[in-house]
C-alpha positions as CSV (number, residue, x, y, z in Angstrom):
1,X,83.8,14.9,-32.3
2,X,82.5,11.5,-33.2
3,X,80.3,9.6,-31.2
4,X,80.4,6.0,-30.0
5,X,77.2,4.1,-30.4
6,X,76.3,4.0,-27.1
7,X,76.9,8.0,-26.6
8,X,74.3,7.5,-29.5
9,X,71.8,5.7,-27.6
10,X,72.6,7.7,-24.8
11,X,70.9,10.4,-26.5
12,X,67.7,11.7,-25.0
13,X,65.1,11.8,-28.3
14,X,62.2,13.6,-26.5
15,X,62.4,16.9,-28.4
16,X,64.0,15.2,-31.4
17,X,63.0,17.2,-34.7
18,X,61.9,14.4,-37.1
19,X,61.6,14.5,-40.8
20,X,59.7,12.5,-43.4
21,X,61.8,11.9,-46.6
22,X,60.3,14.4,-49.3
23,X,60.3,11.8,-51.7
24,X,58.2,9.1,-50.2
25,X,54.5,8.6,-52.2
26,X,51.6,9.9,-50.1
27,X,54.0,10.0,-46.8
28,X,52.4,6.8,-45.8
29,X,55.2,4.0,-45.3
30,X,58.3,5.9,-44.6
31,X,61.1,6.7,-41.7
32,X,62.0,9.4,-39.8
33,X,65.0,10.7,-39.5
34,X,66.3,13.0,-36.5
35,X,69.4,14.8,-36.4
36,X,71.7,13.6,-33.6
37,X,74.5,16.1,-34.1
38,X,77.8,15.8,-36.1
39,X,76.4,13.7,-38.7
40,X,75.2,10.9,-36.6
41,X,71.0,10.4,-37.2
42,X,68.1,8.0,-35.4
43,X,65.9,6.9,-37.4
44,X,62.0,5.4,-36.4
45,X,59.8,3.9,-38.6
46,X,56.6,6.9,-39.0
47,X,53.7,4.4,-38.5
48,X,55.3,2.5,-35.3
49,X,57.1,5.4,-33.4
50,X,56.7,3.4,-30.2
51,X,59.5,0.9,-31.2
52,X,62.6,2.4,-30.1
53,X,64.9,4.1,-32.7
54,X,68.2,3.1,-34.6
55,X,71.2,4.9,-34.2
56,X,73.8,5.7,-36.4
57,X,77.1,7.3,-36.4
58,X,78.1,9.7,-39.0
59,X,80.2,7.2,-41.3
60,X,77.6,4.6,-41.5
61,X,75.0,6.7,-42.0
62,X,77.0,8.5,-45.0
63,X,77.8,4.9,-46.0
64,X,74.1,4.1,-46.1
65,X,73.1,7.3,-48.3
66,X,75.9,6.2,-50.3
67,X,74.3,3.1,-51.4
68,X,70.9,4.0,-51.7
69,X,72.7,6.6,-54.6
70,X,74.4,3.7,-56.0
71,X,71.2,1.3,-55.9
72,X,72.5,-0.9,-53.9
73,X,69.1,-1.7,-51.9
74,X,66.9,-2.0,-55.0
C-alpha cells in the first residue's frame, strides 16, 4: 500500500522510534529519521524537535537516498 501525503501527515508521531544517522560527527547537527511504514519516513531536525516533521512517501524518500549516493547535494 502506498500512502498519500496527507495519510502521511495524518500519522500520529508520538511513539515514533527515531534514529540519528550513524555517520554524523559527534551526533551534534543531524536529523532524525522515523519509520512511517511501507517505506515512507518523517524526518525532524535532532536539535529543534519542536518544529513539526517532514513527511515523505516511499518513492521520494528512495529518490532522496539515491542522490545523496550519487553526490548530488554536495
Amino acid at each position: 500500500m502506498r500512502a498519500s501525503k496527507a495519510e502521511l501527515y495524518a500519522v500520529d508521531l508520538t511513539e515514533a522510534r527515531w534514529v540519528k544517522s550513524s555517520s554524523s560527527p559527534y551526533k551534534l547537527d543531524c536529523v532524525e529519521v522515523a519509520d512511517l511504514g511501507g517505506g515512507a519516513v518523517a524526518v525532524r531536525d535532532s536539535n529543534n524537535t519542536d518544529l513539526p516533521p517532514l513527511r515523505f512517501t516511499a518513492k521520494e524518500w528512495a529518490a532522496f537516498r539515491d542522490g545523496v549516493r550519487k553526490g548530488e547535494f554536495g
